[in-house]
N, C-alpha and C positions, 0 to 999 in steps of 0.2 A: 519823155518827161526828163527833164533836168533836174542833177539833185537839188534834196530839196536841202537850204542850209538857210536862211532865214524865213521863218514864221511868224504871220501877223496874227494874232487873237481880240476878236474883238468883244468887248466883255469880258474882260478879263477876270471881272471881280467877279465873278457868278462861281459857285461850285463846280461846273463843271469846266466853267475856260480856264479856271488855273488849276485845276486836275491834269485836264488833256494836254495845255502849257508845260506842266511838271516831266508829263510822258517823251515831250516833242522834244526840250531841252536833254535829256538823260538818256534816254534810250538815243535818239536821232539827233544826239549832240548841234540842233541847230541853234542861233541863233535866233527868241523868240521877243517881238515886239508887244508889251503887254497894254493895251487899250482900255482904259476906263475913265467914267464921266473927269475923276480926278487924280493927281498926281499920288494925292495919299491911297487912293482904292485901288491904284495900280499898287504902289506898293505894298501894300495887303496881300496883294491876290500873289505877289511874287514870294511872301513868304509862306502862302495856303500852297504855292506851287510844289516848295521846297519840303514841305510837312508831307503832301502826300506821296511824293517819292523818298522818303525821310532820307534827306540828302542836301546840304547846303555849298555842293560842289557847282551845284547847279544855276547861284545865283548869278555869276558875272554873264551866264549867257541869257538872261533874261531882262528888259528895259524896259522902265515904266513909262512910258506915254499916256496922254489925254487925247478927245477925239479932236482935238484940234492939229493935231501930230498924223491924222490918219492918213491924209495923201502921199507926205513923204515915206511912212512904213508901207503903207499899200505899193507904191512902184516901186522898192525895195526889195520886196518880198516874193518867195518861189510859191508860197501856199498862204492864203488866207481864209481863215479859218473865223468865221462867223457865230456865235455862242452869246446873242442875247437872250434878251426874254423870248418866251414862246410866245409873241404877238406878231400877229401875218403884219400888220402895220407896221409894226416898228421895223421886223427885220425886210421890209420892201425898201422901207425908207435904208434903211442901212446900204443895203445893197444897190441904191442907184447912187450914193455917194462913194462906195469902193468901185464901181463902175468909169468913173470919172479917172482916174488913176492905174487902172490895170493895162499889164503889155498881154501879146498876144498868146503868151506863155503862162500865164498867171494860173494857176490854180486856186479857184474859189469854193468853198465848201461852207454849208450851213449845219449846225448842230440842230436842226430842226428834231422835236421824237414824233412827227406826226404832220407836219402841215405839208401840203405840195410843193413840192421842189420844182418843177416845171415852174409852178407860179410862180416862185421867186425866184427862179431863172431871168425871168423875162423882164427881167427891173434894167436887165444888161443889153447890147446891141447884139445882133444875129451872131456878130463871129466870135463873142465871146459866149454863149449860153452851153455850148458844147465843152466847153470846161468847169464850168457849174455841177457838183453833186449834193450829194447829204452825205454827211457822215455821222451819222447816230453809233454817238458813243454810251457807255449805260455807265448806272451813277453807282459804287463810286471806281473809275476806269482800272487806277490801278488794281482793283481785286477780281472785277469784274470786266473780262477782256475780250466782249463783242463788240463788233463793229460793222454795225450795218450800213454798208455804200449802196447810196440808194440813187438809180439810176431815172433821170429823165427823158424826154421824150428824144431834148436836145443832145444829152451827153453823146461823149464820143467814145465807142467802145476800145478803142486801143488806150485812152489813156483813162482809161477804166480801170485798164487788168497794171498798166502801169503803177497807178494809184495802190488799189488791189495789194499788189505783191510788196508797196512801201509803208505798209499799215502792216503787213504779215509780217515781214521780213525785218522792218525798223522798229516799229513799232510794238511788235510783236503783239499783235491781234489779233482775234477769232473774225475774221472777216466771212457773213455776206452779201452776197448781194441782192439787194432788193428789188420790187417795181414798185413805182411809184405812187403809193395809194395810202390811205389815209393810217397815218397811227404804225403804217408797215407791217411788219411780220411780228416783234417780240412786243410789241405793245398794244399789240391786236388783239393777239391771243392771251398777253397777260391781264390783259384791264378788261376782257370777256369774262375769264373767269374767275375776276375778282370783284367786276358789276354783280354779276350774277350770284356771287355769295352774298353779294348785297344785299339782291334782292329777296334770297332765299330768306336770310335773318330778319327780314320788314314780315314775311310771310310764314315764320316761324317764331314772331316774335311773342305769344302766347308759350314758349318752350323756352324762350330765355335771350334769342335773336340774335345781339352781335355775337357772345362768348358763347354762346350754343354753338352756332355756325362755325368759329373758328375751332372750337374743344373737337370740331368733327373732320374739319380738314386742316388739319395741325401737318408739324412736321413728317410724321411717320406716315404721308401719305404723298411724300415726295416733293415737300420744298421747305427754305431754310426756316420761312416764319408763316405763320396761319394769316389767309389773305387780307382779311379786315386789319389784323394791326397791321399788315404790310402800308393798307391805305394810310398810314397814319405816318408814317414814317415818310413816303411820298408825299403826302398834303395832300388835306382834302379838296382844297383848290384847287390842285394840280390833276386829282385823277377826276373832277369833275370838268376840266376844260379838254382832258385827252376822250373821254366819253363822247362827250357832245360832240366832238369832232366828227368821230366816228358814225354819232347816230345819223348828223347832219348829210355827213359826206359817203356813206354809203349805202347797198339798197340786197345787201346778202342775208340768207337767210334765220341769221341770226341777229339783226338790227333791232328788236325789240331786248334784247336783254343787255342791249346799252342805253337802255334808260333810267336816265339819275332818279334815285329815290327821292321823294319832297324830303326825308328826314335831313339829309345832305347836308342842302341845300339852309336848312334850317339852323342846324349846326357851322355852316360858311359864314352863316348869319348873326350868328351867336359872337363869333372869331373864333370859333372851336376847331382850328383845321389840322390840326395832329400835333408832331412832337415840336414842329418849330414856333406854335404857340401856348405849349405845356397843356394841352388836350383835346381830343379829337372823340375816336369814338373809345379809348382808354384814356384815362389819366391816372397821374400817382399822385399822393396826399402822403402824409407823413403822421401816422396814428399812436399817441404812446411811445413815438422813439422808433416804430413800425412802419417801411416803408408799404403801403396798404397799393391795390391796383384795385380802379373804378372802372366801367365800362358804363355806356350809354345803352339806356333802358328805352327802345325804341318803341314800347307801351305807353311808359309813362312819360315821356323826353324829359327825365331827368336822370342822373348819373346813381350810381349804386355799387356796393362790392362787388366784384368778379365772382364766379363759381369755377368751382373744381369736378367740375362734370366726369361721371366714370359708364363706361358702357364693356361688358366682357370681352364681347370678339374685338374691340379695339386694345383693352389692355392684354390679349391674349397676341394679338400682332404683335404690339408693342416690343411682347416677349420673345416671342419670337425675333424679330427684329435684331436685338439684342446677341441671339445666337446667330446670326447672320443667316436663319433659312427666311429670305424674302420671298422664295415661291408659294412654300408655305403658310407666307402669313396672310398673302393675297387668296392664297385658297380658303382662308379661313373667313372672310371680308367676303367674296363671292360664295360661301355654303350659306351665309346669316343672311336669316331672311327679318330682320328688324328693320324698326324704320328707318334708324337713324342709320345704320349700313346703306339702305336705300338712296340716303343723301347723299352720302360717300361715291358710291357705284355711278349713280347720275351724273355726279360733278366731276370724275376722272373720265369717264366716257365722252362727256362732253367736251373734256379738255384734248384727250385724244381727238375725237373728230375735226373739232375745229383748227385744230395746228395741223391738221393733214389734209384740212381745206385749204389750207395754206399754198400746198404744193401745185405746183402749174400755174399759178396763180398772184404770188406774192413771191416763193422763191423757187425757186427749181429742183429740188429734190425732198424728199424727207431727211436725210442727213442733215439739209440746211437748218431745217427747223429744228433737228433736235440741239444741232447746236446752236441757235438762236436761244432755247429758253432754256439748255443748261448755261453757255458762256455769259447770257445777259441778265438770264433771272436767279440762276443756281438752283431748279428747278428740275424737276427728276426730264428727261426726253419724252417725251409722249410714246415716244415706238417701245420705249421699255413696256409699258405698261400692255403693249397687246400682248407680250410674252407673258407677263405676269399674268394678264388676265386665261390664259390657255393656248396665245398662237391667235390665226388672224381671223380661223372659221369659229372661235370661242366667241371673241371681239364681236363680229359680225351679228353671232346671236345675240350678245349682249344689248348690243346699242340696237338693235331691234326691239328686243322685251324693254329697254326702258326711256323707247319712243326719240333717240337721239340720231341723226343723220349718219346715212355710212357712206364717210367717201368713198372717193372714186378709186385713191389709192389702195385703199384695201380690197376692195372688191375685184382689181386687175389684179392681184397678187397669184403668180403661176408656184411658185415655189414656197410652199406651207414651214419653211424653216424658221430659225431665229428670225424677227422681223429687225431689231436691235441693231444693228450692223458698225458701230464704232466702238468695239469694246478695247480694241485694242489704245484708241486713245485717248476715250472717257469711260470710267471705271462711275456706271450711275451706280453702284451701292453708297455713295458719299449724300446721295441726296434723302435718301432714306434715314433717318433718327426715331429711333426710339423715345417720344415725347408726346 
């Protein structure tokens, strides 16, 4: 691979093409050509570039173009980097017009979070497909620094690891590597178990449903924000087209808990799709001078105050927590025999099994995956938590008693030690809070 010193972005105006744009000019001091319908949304996107590296050193290396500018940037360019909508259509169509333009050294890449990358390989002629990847970057890049290079049937493994080492090394990225399958590795297992809180609060919606569900899997159970208002923040658009992907496009044994709730769907309908249209399944009003939090009343489908739910063995973690004994406060979560513990216990065990489904499968180690859902979700590693939960023959009983699949990875485990094995350079107490 040749360096890389000029960069096309196509879509530039999107969130994430002048994020990645910001990364490519500042860290990989290249040369990036920024692509949008117009001259003014390129210029936009090259000051959204400048914001997120908070850096205005970075503008003379960055150029606003329109798509009618795309041939001359595309034979120009060492790497083009592909960052439209997430429509198989659109970005086909993209991709047979950068086709038109690419030398035999082009590096092409789509920011797809989930569509098939073989398929939109093949928009290209045989001898360029093998330069065709994904590079699933996660939002927003500068803080969160995964990158999942996601291989097709075509790519070609040397300029893989090429690739590889110029996203680690330049770029400085959590790279890995992917197969080619729907939604991939961190948005597989993130929108798993964040469907399935979904679905929990539709079936616990007599208890209080969305803010029930989230008050139980909050941060102090190893991620930054409680998964429902996560949705909200993503759009509910958006985790209802990664879903359907999923449920469409695959046939594992957990394909039923990627099914979209009607309530969704109803609220898509409403235009209620999270924070980028001031309400989803939270909104804020302004009471008295009070800024008040509403959440969606999945009984009644209309909106209401939030609740400040309190359960012991959770504010007893909490407390714990706080003093930093996490073994502790997990042991205290596994002696409670309440229900709402029960919810708890289900939903971490299931979030372990399934990202260790992951391995052999989607990526090659359990290392990979933990650092897919700490570098791309900030999300506790899954392997922590068999420690926590007692080590891997604790686990094994657990996800027995509460009916949850036990990989394969655990069950070949010869050496009963730490399962955890990156402490030295991920420190997960960070993902744990007291909240």
């Amino acid at each position: 691979m040749n360096e890389i010193r000029i960069v096309t972005i196509i879509g530039s105006n999107g969130a994430m093409g002048s994020s990645v744009a910001g990364i490519i000019a500042s860290f990989g001091c290249a040369t990036v050509f920024m692509i949008a319908r117009t001259i003014e949304k390129a210029e936009e996107s090259i000051v959204a570039a400048m914001q997120t590296v908070r850096s205005e050193s970075i503008r003379d290396r960055m150029v606003a173009k329109t798509y009618d500018d795309l041939g001359e940037c595309v034979s120009k360019s060492d790497w083009v980097f592909e960052s439209v909508a997430e429509n198989f259509e659109l970005k086909l169509t993209i991709n047979h017009r950068i086709a038109q333009y690419c030398s035999a050294t082009t590096i092409i890449s789509t920011g797809t979070s989930g569509l098939s990358v073989k398929k939109l390989s093949e928009a290209f002629p045989l001898e360029l497909r093998s330069n065709y990847f994904g590079t699933h970057f996660y939002n927003p890049p500068y803080r969160m620094t995964l990158c999942e290079l996601v291989m097709s049937d075509y790519s070609a493994k040397p300029l893989s690891v090429e690739l590889k080492t110029y996203l680690e090394r330049i770029l400085l990225r959590k790279v890995v590597l992917v197969i080619d399958c729907p939604a991939f590795a961190g948005n597989r297992v993130g929108f798993q178990f964040i469907n399935e809180a979904l679905l929990k609060a539709e079936v616990e919606m007599n208890r209080g449903g969305v803010d029930y569900i989230d008050s139980l899997l909050g941060s102090y159970t190893g991620r930054a924000m409680p998964p429902l208002k996560t949705i909200d923040f993503v759009g509910l658009d958006i985790h209802k087209a990664i879903v359907e992907n999923v449920y469409n496009n695959s046939s594992d044994s957990l394909k039923k808990t990627f099914v979209l709730p009607k309530f969704i769907d109803e609220l898509i309908n409403a235009g209620n799709m999270g924070v980028k249209t001031g309400g989803g399944l939270y909104k804020y009003d302004m009471v008295g001078g009070v800024k008040k939090q509403y959440v969606y009343d999945i009984k009644t489908s209309q909106y209401r105050l939030a609740k400040n739910y309190s359960f012991k063995f959770a504010d007893d973690m909490k407390e714990l927590l706080q003093s930093s004994e996490y073994e502790k406060a997990y042991t205290v979560l596994l002696e409670d025999r309440s229900y709402e513990a029960s919810i708890i216990k289900h939903s971490i065990l299931r979030y372990v099994s399934y990202s260790l489904m992951m391995v052999g499968t989607v990526v090659k180690t359990k290392d990979d995956i933990d650092v897919v859902m700490m570098a791309g979700y900030n999300w506790s590693p899954p392997s922590v938590f068999v420690d926590l939960f007692g080590g891997v023959d604790n686990t094994i009983d657990l996800m027995r008693e509460y009916g949850v699949d036990t990989p394969s990875v655990l069950t070949g485990v010869v050496d009963r030690g730490p399962f955890y094995t990156l402490q030295d350079s991920f420190d997960y107490r960070r993902y744990f809070r007291s909240k």
